[in-house]
VOTIVEX-385030 format. One record per residue (C-alpha): residue in three letters; x, y, z. Coordinates in steps of 0.05 Angstrom, whole numbers, padded with zeros to 5 digits, always signed. Last residue first. Example, Ala and Ser with C-alpha at 12.3 -4.5 7.8 and 13.67 -1.06 7.14 Angstrom:
BEGIN
SER+00273-00021+00143/ALA+00246-00090+00156/
***
This chain:
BEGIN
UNK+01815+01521+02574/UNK+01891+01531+02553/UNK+01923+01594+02588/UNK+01976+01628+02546/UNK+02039+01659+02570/UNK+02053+01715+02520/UNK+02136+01721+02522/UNK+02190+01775+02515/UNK+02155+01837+02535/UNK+02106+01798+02573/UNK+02030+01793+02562/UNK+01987+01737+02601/UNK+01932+01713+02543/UNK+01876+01677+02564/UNK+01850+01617+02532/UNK+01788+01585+02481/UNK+01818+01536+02436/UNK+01772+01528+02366/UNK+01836+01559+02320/UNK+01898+01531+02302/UNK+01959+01546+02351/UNK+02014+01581+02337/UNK+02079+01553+02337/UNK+02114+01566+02405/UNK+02179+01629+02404/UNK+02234+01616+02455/UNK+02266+01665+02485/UNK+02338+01660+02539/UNK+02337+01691+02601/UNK+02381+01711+02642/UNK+02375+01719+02720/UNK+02333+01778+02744/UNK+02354+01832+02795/UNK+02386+01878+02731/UNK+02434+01935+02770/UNK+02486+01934+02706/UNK+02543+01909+02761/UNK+02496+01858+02794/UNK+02469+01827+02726/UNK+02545+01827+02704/UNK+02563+01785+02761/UNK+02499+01746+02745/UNK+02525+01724+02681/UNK+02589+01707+02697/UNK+02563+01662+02743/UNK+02518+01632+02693/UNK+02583+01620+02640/UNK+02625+01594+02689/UNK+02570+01542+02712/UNK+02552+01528+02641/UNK+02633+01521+02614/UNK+02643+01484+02677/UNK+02584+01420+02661/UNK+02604+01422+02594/UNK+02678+01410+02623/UNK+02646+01354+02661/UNK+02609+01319+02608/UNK+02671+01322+02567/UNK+02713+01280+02628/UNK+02660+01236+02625/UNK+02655+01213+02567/UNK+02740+01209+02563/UNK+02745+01171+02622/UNK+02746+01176+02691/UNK+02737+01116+02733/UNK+02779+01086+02689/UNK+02828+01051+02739/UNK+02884+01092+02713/UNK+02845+01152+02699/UNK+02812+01150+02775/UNK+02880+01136+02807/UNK+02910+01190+02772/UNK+02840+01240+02799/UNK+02858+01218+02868/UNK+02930+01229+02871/UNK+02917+01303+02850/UNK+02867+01313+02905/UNK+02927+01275+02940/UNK+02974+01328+02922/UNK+03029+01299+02884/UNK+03094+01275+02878/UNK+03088+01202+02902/UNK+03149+01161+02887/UNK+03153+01134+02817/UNK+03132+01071+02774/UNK+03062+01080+02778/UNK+03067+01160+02765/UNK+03088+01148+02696/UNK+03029+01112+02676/UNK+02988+01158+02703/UNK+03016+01222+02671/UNK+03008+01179+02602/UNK+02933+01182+02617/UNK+02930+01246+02638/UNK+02952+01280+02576/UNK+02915+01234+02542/UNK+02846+01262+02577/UNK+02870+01333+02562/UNK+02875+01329+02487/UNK+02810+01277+02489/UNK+02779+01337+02525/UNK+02803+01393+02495/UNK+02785+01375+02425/UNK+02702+01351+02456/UNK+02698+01414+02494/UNK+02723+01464+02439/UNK+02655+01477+02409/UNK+02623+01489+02479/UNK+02670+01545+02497/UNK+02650+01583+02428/UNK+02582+01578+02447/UNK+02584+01605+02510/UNK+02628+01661+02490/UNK+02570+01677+02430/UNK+02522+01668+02493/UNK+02564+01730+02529/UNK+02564+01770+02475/UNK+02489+01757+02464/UNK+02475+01776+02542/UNK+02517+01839+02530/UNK+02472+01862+02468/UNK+02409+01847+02508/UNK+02437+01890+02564/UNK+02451+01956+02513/UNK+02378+01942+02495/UNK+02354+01949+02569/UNK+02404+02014+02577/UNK+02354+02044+02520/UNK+02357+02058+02456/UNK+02328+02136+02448/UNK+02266+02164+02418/UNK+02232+02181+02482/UNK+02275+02250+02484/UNK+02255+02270+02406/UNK+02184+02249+02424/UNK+02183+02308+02489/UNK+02218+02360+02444/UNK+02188+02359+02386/UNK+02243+02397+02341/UNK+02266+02332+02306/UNK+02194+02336+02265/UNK+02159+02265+02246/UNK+02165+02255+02175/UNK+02115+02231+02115/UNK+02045+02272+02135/UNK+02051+02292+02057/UNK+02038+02365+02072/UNK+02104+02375+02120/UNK+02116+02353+02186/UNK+02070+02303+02233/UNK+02055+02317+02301/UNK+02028+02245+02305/UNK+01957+02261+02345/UNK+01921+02202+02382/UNK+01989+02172+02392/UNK+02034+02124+02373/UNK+02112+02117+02350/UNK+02150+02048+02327/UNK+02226+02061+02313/UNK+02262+01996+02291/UNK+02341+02004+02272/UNK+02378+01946+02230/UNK+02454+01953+02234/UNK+02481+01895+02175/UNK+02553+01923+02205/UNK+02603+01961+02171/UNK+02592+02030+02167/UNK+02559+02031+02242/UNK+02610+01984+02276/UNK+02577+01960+02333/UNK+02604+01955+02412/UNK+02540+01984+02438/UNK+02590+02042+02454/UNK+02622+02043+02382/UNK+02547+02060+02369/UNK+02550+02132+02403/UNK+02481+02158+02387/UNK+02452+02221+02379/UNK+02479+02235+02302/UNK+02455+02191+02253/UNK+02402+02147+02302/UNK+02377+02210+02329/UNK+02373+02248+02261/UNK+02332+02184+02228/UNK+02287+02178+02283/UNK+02269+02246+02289/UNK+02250+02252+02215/UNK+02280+02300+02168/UNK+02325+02256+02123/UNK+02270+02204+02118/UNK+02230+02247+02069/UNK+02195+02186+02044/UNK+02182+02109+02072/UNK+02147+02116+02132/UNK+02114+02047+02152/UNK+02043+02045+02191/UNK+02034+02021+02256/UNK+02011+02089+02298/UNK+02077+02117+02263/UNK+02132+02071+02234/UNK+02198+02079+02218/UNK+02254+02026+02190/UNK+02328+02052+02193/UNK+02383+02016+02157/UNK+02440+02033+02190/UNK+02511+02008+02158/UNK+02524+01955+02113/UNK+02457+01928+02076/UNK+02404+01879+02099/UNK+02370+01828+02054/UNK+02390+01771+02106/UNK+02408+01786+02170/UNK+02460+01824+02209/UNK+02454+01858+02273/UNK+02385+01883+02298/UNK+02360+01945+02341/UNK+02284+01956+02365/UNK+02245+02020+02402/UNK+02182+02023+02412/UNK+02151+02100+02435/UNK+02096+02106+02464/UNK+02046+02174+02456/UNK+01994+02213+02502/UNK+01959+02282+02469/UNK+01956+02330+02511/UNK+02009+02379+02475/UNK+02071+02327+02478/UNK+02056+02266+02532/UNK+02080+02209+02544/UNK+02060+02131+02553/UNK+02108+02077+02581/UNK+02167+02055+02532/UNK+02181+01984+02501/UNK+02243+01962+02483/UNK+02272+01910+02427/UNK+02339+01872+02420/UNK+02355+01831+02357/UNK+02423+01787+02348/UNK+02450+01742+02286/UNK+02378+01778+02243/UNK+02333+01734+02204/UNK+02308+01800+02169/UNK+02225+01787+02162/UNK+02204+01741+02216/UNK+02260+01764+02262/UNK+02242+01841+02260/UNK+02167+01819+02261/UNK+02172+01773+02323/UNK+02212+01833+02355/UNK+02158+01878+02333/UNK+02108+01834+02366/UNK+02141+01814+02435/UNK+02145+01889+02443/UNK+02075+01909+02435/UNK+02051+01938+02364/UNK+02027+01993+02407/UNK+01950+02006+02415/UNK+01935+02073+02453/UNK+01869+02089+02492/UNK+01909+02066+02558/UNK+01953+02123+02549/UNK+01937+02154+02602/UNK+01925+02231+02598/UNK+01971+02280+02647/UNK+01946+02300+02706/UNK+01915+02383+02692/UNK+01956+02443+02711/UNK+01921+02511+02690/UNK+01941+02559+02648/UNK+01924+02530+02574/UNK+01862+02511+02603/UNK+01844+02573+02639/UNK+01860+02613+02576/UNK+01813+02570+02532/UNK+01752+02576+02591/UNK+01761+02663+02586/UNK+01753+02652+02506/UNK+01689+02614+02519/UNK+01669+02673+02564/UNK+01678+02729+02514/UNK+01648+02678+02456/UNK+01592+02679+02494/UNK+01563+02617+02540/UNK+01490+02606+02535/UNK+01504+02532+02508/UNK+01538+02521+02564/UNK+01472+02536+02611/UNK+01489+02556+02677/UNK+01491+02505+02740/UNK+01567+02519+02757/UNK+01573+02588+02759/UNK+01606+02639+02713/UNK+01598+02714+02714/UNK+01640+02718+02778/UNK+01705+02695+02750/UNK+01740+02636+02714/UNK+01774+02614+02779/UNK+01707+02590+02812/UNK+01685+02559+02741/UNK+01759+02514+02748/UNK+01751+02498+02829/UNK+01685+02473+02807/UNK+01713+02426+02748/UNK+01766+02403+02789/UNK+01715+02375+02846/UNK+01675+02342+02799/UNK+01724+02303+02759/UNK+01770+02334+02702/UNK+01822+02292+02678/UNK+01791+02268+02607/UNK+01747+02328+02578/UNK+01675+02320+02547/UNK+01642+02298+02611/UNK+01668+02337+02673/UNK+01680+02402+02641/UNK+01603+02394+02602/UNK+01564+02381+02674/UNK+01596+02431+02703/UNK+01572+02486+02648/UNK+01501+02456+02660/UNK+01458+02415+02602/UNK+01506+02360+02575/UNK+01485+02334+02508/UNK+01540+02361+02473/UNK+01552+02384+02395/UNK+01563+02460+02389/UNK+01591+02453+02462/UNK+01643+02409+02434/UNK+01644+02448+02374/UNK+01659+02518+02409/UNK+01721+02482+02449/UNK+01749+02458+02387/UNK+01741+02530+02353/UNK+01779+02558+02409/UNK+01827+02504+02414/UNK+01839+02443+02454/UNK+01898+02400+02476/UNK+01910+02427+02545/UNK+01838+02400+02564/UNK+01848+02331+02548/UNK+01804+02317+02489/UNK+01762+02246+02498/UNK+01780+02176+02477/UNK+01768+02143+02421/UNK+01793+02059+02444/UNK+01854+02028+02400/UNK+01843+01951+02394/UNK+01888+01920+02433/UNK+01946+01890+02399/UNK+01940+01819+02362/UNK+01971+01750+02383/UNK+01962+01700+02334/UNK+02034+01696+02318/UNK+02085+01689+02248/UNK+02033+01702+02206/UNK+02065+01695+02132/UNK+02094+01748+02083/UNK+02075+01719+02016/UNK+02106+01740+01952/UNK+02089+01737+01871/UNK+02123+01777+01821/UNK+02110+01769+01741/UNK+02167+01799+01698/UNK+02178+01730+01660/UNK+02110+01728+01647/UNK+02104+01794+01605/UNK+02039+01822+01607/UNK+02049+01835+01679/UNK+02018+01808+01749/UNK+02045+01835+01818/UNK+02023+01791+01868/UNK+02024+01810+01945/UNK+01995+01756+01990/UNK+01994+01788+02063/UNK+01980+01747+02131/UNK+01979+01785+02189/UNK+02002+01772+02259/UNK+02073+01794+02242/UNK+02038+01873+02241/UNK+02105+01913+02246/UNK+02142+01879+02207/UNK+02098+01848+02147/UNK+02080+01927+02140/UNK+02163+01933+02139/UNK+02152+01887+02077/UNK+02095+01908+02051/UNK+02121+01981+02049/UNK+02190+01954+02023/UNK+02163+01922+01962/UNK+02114+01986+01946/UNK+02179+02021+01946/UNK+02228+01981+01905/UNK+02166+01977+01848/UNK+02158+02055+01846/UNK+02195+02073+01790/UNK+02180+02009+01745/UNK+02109+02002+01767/UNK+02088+02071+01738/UNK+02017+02085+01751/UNK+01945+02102+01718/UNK+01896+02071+01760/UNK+01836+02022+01752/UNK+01805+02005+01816/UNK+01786+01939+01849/UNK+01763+01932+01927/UNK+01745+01869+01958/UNK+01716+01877+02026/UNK+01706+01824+02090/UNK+01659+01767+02107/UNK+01652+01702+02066/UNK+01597+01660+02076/UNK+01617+01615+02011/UNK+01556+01619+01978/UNK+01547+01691+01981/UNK+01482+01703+01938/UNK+01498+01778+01909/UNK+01461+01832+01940/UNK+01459+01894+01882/UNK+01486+01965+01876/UNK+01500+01990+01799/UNK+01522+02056+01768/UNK+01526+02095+01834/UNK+01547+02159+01829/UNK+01577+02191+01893/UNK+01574+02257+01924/UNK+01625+02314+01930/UNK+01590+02365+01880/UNK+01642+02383+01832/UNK+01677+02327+01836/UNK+01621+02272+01830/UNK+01646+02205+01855/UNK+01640+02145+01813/UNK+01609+02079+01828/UNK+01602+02007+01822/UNK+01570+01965+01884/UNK+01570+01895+01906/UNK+01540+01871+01970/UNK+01546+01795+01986/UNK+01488+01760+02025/UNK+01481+01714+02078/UNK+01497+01770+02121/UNK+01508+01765+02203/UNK+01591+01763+02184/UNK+01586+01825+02140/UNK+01593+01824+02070/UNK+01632+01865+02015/UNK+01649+01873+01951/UNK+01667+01947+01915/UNK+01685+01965+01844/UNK+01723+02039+01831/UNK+01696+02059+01766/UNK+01733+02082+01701/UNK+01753+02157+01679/UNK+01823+02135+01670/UNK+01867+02191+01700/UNK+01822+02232+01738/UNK+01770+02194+01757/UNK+01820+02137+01776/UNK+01849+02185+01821/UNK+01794+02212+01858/UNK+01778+02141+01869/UNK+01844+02133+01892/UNK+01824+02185+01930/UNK+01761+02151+01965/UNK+01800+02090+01982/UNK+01822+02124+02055/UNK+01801+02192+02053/UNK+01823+02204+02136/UNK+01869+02243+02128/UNK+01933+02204+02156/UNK+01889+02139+02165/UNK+01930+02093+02220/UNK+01882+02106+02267/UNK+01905+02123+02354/UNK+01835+02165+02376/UNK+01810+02224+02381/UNK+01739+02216+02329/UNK+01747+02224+02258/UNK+01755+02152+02226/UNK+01695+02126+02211/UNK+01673+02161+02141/UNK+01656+02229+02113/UNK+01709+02269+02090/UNK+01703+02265+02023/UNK+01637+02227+01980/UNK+01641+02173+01939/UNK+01673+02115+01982/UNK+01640+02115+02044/UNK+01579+02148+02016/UNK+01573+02090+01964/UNK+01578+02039+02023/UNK+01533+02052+02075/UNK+01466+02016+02045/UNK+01500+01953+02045/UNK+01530+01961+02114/UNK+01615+01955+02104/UNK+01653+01886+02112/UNK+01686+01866+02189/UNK+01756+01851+02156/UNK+01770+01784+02118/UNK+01810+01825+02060/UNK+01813+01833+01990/UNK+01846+01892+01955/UNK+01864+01904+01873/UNK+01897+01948+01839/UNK+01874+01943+01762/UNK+01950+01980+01722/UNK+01948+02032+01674/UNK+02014+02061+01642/UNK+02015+02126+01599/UNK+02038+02142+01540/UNK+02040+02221+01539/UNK+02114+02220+01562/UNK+02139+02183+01494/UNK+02161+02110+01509/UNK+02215+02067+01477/UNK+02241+02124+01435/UNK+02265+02156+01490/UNK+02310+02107+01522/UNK+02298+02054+01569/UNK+02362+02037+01611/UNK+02396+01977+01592/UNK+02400+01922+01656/UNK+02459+01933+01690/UNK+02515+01874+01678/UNK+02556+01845+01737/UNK+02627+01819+01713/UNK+02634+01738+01701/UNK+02694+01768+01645/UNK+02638+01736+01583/UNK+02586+01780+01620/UNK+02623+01839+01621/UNK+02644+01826+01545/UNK+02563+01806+01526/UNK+02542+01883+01561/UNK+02599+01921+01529/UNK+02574+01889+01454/UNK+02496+01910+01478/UNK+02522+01981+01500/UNK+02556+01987+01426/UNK+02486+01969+01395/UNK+02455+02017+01435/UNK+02491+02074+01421/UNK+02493+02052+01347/UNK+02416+02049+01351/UNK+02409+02117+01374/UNK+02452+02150+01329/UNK+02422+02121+01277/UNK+02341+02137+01313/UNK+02376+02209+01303/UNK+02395+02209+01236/UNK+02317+02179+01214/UNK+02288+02238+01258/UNK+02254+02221+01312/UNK+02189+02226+01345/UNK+02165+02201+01414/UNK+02143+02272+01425/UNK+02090+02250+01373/UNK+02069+02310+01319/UNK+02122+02288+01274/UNK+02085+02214+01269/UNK+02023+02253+01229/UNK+01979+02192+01212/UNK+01986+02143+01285/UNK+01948+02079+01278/UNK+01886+02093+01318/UNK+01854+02035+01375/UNK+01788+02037+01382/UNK+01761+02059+01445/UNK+01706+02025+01492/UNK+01733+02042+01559/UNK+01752+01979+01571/UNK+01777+01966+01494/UNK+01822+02023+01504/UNK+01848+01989+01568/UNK+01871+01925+01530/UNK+01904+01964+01473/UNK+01945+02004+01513/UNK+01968+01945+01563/UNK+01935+01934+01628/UNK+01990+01912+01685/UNK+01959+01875+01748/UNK+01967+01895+01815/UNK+01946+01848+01866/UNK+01933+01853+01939/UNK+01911+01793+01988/UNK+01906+01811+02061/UNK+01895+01759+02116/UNK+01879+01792+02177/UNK+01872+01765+02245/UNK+01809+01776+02269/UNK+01788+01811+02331/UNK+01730+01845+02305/UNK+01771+01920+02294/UNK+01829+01889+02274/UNK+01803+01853+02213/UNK+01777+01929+02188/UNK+01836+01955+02208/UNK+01887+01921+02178/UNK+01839+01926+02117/UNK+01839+02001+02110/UNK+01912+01999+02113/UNK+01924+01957+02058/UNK+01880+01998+02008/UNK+01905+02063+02037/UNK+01978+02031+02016/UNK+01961+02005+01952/UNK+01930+02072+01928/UNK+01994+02107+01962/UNK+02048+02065+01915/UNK+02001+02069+01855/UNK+02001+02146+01865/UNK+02075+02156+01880/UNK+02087+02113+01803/UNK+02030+02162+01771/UNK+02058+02225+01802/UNK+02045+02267+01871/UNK+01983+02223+01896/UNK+02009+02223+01973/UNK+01947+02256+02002/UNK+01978+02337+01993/UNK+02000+02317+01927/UNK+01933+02306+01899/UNK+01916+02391+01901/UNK+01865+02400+01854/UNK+01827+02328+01857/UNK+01839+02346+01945/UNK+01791+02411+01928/UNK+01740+02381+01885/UNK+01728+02326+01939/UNK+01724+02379+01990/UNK+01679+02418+01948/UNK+01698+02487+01921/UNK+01658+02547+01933/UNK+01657+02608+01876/UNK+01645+02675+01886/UNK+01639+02737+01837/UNK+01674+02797+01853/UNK+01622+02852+01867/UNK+01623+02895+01813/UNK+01665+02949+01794/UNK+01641+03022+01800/UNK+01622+03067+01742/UNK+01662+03131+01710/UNK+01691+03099+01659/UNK+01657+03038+01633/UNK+01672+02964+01656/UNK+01703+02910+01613/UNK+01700+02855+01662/UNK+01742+02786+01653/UNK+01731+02727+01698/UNK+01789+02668+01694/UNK+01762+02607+01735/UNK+01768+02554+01691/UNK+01730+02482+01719/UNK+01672+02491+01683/UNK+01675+02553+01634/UNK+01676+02623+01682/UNK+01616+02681+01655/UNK+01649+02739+01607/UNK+01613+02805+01628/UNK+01584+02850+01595/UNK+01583+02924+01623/UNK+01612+02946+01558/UNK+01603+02908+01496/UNK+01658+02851+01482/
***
């Protein structure tokens, strides 16, 4: 190269080179500004896209997600359908219009073998076939052969069509490529409770189908005042963060459906990653038992096909979570420099008493009074320097402010996650709790709390299910609050459970406007957070439920013996009366009575079981209560009962209890 040239980056290869001559100064370094799109494409693992198996796994959870709340958010109960289907080699090359090559040079394959090797192999797998048919012949269980290498070389890959339809609120016609093409723009960054962990949604699977198969992301949708169904294919542009659209058209909707479709072409790895997506829909099918998911997993091999349907168990939905506005002991410098950036407020009293939560009128003037001479309630905020902005963070982080409500939250509700927990497990017992609002750094949280005993799919010893603002955690579970208080915080032999050898089932539901997540992948919730780590406890009110289903078990076990011990103590009687006929009196006359009773059959064996049933209840109530008095509960016990939901066309009015929704009929 001749000196003072310089050797220009290639697209996406930033490596510069200067030859420079002696005696001159170097150059300015040449820039170069990344787009948020092309920045998240660089570093996938940070949204969940680690691998092709972690990828499918987080495409089908955005997908789900972003239809929850797109039913939730107009009051409908969802019904999700989501259906990954298997493309095979041959089938995907002829998608993206590519022949299919017989291989020429086979030693240039890292599938390739030598002829002594592929001996070797099938010998080992010959003998593993003869131990497979002896186990089977002896009734032992036989694993399923492990692939080897010749089966698949690491540069095959595996391509699956993902697809997402839902009867959410649809997008705006006009809307939709910038909601899907271009990153970090969309509906989800004001304070408020969303399940979204970055707020990208479908747009990096997008990201990810760019990068692995290079084919469109398709998008239907239709809003309930169209007549008309919008479809759109498109791309997103790395480099430049914006979409491209190869088709957007209205399609007739004949069927006045409302809601999206979404279908994108991934590379993934079903096999790894199967046991996970099944557990996401199933703790999804938890948390949310007022949704309906169809999950269909379709492969070129029948036999391997998987089809499951997690059914509405209720019709009765959380709140729909309300943005709220930053409590002052929440904000930073650059957060307090966009709010006045971005208000409409005029005075500096005006902006404390409209952009924060907890500050009225008289607050805010004591606040400018303690700030100092140079500030006074009718000045311009947007004249503020960054000398007095500074002065406004200190006051905030030094001053006491009420705490926030957390009426802006949505919890699943207790009556919910114990529906779920019973839909899904069929546990012998479940107890749930319910916790009033927090707070850790300004922001308010709840935590739900639910414990189960036995069911069906449910291994020995704790099985822990979390969930933050309604979405399952599945990864790093080591780490998470929930996981080191259940492990280590809690005396089970106290609850009168075996925790290596009882079906223990263990619910944590957590949300807030901010999860202090841990970590890049937003997968764990910290054990140092002090004020969450506290909430996330079982409560007395669980150790109660517990007790009430010993004492039912009792009940129970009373009941069964009625009908022996009452023809065994009826004949007893009987023969007592005969002999006392021919005797002198002996007895009590209360005893008299009942002998005379028997003999004249008064009493007989009908009603002698009706009034032992009659004894086991009354003993069983009383015993009740004396524990209700001991444990300080002023309420009798109680027993629920879950109604069939009703079809729709009723209006009513819904009466929330942690055990029961009373419903008004109109």
């Amino acid at each position: 190269m001749p000196i003072g040239a310089v050797e220009l980056p290639s697209r996406g290869h930033w490596a510069p080179s200067f030859a420079i001559p002696r005696g001159r100064s170097s150059p300015s370094p040449i820039t170069k500004t990344k787009s948020p799109a092309e920045f998240f494409a660089e570093n996938k693992n940070i949204a969940g896209f680690d691998n092709p198996g972690k990828s499918l796994y987080t495409t089908v959870r955005e997908l789900v997600e972003n239809s929850l709340d797109s039913a939730e958010s107009i009051s409908e109960l969802p019904v999700v359908e989501i259906t990954i289907e298997e493309i095979g080699k041959s089938k995907f090359n002829s998608m993206i219009g590519l022949v299919d090559r017989e291989r020429v040079d086979t030693k240039l394959y890292d599938d390739y073998e030598t002829e002594k090797a592929r001996e070797r192999r099938l010998a080992k797998e010959a003998r593993a076939q003869e131990l497979q048919a002896k186990n089977a012949a002896l009734g032992k269980k036989v694993k399923e052969p492990s692939a080897t290498k010749g089966a698949k070389g690491r540069g095959e890959a595996s391509f699956y069509r993902v697809t997402c339809k839902d009867n959410g609120k649809g997008m705006p016609h006009d809307d939709i490529p910038n909601m899907f093409g271009r990153v970090l723009s969309g509906t989800k960054y004001g304070l408020k409770q969303t399940r979204g962990k970055f707020g990208l949604g479908a747009k990096m699977a997008l990201i990810w189908s760019k990068m692995s198969t290079g084919l469109p992301i398709e998008i239907s949708s239709s809003m309930r005042s169209h007549n008309f169904i919008s479809f759109c294919k498109l791309d997103i542009d790395i480099h430049r963060n914006i979409p491209h659209v190869h088709l957007h058209e209205k399609r007739e909707n004949k069927d006045r459906w409302h809601g999206a479709e979404i279908q994108v072409v991934i590379e993934g790895n079903w096999t790894t990653y199967r046991s996970k997506i099944l557990h996401y829909m199933r703790q999804m099918a938890v948390i949310t038992p007022y949704a309906q998911f169809l999950f269909k997993f379709v492969s070129e091999v029948a036999e391997k096909n998987v089809t499951i349907r997690f059914s509405r168990r209720t019709d009765v939905m959380p709140p729909v979570p309300v943005e709220t506005k930053h409590h002052p002991s929440s904000v930073d410098l650059l957060l307090i420099k966009g709010l006045i950036a971005e208000t409409s407020k005029g005075t500096l009293l005006q902006f404390l008493q409209h952009e924060f939560v907890n500050i009225g009128k008289s607050l805010a003037e004591r606040l400018i009074g303690e700030m100092g001479p140079e500030f006074s309630p009718k000045m311009a905020v947007k004249s503020l320097t960054s000398q007095q902005i500074v002065r406004i963070h200190q006051l905030f982080r030094q001053a006491k402010f009420d705490d926030p409500s957390g009426g802006c939250l949505s919890p699943a509700g207790e009556y919910n996650l114990r529906l779920g927990i019973i839909k899904e497990l069929h546990p012998d017992m479940v107890a749930t709790y319910s916790g009033s609002a927090q707070v850790f750094e300004g922001h308010p949280f709840i935590v739900e709390a639910g414990v189960s005993v036995g069911g069906k799919d449910v291994k020995q010893g704790l099985n822990i299910f979390r969930f933050a603002n309604r979405i399952p955690l599945l990864f790093e579970q080591g780490g998470d609050v929930v996981t080191r208080t259940a492990m280590k915080r809690i005396n089970w032999s106290s609850y009168k459970i075996n925790q290596t050898q009882d079906k223990i089932g263990v619910f944590v539901s957590i949300v807030s406007t901010k999860i202090p997540f841990k970590g890049t992948g937003k997968e764990y919730i910290g054990d140092d957070t002090k004020e969450i780590a506290s909430a996330v406890k079982l409560k007395s009110k669980i150790v109660r439920k517990i007790q009430d289903r010993e004492q039912q078990e009792r009940k129970r076990n009373l009941s069964r013996y009625v009908p022996d011990a009452t023809y065994a103590v009826y004949d007893v009687l009987k023969e007592i009366s005969k002999f006392h006929a021919s005797k002198k009196r002996r007895y009590e006359e209360e005893e008299e009575d009942v002998l005379r009773k028997v003999q004249s059959r008064s009493i007989t064996k009908e009603t002698l079981k009706e009034m032992l049933a009659q004894y086991v209840e009354k003993v069983d109530y009383e015993m009740a209560l004396e524990y209700a008095t001991q444990s300080g509960v002023n309420e009798e016990p109680r027993e629920a009962i879950y109604i069939q939901a009703l079809e729709d066309g009723y209006n009513f009015t819904d009466l929330h209890s942690s055990n029961f929704v009373f419903r008004f009929i109109q």
